[in-house]
DRENDO-1510 file (C-alpha; in Angstrom, 1 decimal, always signed):
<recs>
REC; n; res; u; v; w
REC; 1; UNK; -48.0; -33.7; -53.5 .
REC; 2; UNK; -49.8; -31.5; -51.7 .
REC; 3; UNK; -52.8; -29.5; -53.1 .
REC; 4; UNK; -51.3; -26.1; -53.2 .
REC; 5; UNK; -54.0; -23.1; -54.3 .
REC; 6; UNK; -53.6; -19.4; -53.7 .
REC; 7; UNK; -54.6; -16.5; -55.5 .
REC; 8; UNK; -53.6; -13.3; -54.0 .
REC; 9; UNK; -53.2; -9.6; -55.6 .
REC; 10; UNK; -52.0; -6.8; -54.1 .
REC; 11; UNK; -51.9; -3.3; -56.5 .
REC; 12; UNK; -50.4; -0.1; -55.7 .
REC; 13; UNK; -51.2; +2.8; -58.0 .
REC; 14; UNK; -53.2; +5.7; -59.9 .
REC; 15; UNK; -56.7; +5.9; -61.0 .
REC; 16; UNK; -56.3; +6.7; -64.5 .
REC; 17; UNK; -60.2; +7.5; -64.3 .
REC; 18; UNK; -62.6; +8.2; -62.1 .
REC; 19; UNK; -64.3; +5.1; -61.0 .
REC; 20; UNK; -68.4; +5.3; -62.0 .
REC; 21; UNK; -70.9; +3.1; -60.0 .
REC; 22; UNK; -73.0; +0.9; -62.1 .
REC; 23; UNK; -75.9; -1.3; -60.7 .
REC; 24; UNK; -76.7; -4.9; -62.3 .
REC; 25; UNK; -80.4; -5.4; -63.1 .
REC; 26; UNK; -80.7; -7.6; -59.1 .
REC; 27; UNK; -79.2; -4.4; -57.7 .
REC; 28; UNK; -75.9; -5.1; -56.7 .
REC; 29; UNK; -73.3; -2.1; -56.8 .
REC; 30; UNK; -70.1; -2.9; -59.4 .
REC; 31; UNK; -67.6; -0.6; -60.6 .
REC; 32; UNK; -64.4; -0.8; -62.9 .
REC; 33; UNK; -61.5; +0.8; -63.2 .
REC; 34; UNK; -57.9; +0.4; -64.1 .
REC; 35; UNK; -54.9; +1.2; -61.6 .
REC; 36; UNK; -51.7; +2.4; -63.2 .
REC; 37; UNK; -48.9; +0.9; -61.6 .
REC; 38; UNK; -44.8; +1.8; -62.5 .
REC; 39; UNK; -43.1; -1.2; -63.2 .
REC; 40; UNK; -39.0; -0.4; -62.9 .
REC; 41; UNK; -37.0; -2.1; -65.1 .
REC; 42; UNK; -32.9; -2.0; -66.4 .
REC; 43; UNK; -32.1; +0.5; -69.0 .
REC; 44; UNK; -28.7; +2.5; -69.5 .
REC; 45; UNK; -29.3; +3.9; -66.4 .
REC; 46; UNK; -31.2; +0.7; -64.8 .
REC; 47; UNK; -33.9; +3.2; -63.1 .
REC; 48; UNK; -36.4; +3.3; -66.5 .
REC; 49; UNK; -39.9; +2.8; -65.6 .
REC; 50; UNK; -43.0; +1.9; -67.7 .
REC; 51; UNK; -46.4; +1.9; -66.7 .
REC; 52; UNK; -48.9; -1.1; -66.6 .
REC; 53; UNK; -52.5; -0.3; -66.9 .
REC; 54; UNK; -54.5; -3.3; -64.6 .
REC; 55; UNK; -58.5; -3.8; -65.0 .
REC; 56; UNK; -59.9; -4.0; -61.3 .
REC; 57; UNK; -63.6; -4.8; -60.6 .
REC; 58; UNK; -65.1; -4.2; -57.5 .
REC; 59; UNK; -68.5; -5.4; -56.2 .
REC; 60; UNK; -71.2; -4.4; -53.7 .
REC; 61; UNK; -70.0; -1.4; -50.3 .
REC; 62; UNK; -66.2; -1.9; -51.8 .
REC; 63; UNK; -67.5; -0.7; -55.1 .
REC; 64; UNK; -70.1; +2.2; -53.1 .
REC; 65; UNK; -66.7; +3.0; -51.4 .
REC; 66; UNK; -64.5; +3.7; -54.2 .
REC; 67; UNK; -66.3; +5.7; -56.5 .
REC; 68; UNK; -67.7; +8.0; -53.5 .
REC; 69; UNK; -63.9; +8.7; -52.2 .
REC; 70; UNK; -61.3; +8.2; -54.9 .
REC; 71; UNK; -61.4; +10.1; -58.7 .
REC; 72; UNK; -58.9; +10.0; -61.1 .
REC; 73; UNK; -55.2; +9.9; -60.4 .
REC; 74; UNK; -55.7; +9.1; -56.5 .
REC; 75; UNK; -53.6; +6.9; -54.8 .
REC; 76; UNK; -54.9; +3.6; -53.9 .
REC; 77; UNK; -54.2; -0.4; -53.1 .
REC; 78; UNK; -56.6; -2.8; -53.6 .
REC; 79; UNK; -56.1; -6.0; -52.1 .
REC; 80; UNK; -58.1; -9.0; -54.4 .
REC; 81; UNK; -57.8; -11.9; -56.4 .
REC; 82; UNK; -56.9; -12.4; -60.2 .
REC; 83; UNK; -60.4; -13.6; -62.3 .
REC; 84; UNK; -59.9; -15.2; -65.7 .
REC; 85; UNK; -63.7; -14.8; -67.6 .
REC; 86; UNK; -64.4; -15.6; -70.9 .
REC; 87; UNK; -67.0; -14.8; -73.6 .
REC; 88; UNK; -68.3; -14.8; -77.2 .
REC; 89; UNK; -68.9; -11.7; -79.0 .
REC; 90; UNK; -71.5; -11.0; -81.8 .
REC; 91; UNK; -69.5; -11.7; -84.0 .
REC; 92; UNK; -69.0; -15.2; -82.7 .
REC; 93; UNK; -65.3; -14.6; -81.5 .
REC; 94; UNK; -64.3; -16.2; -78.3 .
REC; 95; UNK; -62.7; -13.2; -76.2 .
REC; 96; UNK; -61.1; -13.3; -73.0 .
REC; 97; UNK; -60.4; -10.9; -70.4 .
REC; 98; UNK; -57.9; -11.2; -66.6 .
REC; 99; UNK; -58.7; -8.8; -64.4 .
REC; 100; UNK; -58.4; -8.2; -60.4 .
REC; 101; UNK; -61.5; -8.3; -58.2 .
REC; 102; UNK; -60.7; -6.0; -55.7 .
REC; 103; UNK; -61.5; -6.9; -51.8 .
REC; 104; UNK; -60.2; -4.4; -50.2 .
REC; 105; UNK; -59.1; -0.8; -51.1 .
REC; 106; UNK; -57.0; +1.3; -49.1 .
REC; 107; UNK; -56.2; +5.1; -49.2 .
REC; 108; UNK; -52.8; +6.1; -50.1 .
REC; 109; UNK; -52.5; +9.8; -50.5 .
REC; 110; UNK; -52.3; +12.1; -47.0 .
REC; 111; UNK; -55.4; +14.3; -47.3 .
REC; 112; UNK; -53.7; +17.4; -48.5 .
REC; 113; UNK; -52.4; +15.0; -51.7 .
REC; 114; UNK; -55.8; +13.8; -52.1 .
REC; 115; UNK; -57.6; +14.6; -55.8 .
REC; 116; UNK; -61.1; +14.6; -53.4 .
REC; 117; UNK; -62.3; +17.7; -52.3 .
REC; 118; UNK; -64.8; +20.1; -51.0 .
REC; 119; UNK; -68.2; +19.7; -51.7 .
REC; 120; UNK; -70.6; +17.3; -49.7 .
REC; 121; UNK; -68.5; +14.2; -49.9 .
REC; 122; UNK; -65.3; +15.9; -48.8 .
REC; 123; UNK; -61.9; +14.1; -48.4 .
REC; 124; UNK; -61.8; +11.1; -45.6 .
REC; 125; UNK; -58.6; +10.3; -44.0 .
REC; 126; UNK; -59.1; +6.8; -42.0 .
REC; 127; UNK; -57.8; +6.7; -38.7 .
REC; 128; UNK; -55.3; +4.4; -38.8 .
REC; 129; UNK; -53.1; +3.5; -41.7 .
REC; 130; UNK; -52.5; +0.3; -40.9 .
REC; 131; UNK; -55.8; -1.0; -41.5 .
REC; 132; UNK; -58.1; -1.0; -44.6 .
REC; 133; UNK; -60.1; +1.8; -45.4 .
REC; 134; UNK; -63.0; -0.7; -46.0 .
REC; 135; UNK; -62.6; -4.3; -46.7 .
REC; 136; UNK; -66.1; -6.3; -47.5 .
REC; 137; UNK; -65.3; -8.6; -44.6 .
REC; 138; UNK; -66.0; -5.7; -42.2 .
REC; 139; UNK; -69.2; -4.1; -43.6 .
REC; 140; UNK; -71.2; -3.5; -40.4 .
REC; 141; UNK; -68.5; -4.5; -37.9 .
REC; 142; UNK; -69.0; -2.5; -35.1 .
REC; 143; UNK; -66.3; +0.1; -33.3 .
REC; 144; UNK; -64.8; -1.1; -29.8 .
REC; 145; UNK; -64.4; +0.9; -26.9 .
REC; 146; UNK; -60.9; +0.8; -25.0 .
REC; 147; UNK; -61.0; -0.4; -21.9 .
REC; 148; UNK; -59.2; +1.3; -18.8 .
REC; 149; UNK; -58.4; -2.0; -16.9 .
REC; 150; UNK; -58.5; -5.8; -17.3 .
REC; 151; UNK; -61.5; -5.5; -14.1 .
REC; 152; UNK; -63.6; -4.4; -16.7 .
REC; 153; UNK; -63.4; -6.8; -19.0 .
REC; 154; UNK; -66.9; -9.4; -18.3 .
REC; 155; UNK; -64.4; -12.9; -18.6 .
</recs>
């Protein structure tokens, strides 16, 4: 049998807070936050919905990004990984938390939906849906310039 591992998490949904930046005592950026997301489900009319509330942690620029452009009830997917942790509390009770460690967040909401406005921050609309608003792969990848014709290209 093959050795089959793969732990991907994608989340669509509402801040239900807005997201505060924290620093560890080394310095590195961390927030948390928890998404909403409507889960549908059959009643008598089959289109009943309830809400699931999901603990996201996000570290370093991801973390910087979030809590400078999203606030409570925006829009957002976070692309990550589910993170099982465990500890003992001070009372000596083992305690265990699952949460999603985001990756990569993405807006949502067109910039006239957004909850971010005014002020110095102002609302940011990437500029092109398709990709992620900031992923921690690309931190410092530089823009390309479009090329007219292949007779440009130095290969």
């Amino acid at each position: 049998m093959a050795n089959f591992n793969f732990n991907k998490v994608i989340l669509g949904g509402r801040l239900t807070a807005d997201p505060e930046l924290k620093t560890t005592p080394s310095g590195v950026s961390v927030t948390s936050f928890t998404v909403a997301v409507n889960r549908r489900f059959g009643g008598k009319n089959g289109e009943d919905t309830q809400a699931d509330f999901i603990n996201v942690t996000a570290w370093r620029q991801t973390a910087e990004f979030i809590t400078r452009f999203f606030r409570k009830a925006s829009s957002i997917c976070v692309v990550g990984t589910i993170q099982t942790r465990s500890w003992t509390d001070n009372q000596g009770q083992k305690r265990y938390a699952t949460e999603v460690v985001a990756d990569e967040a993405y807006f949502v909401d067109a910039k006239s939906e957004s909850p971010v406005s005014g002020g110095s921050q102002g609302a940011y609309v990437p500029d092109n849906y398709g990709t992620p608003a900031f992923s921690s792969q690309q931190a410092g990848a530089p823009k390309f310039e479009e090329l007219s014709d292949d007779e440009e290209l130095p290969f």
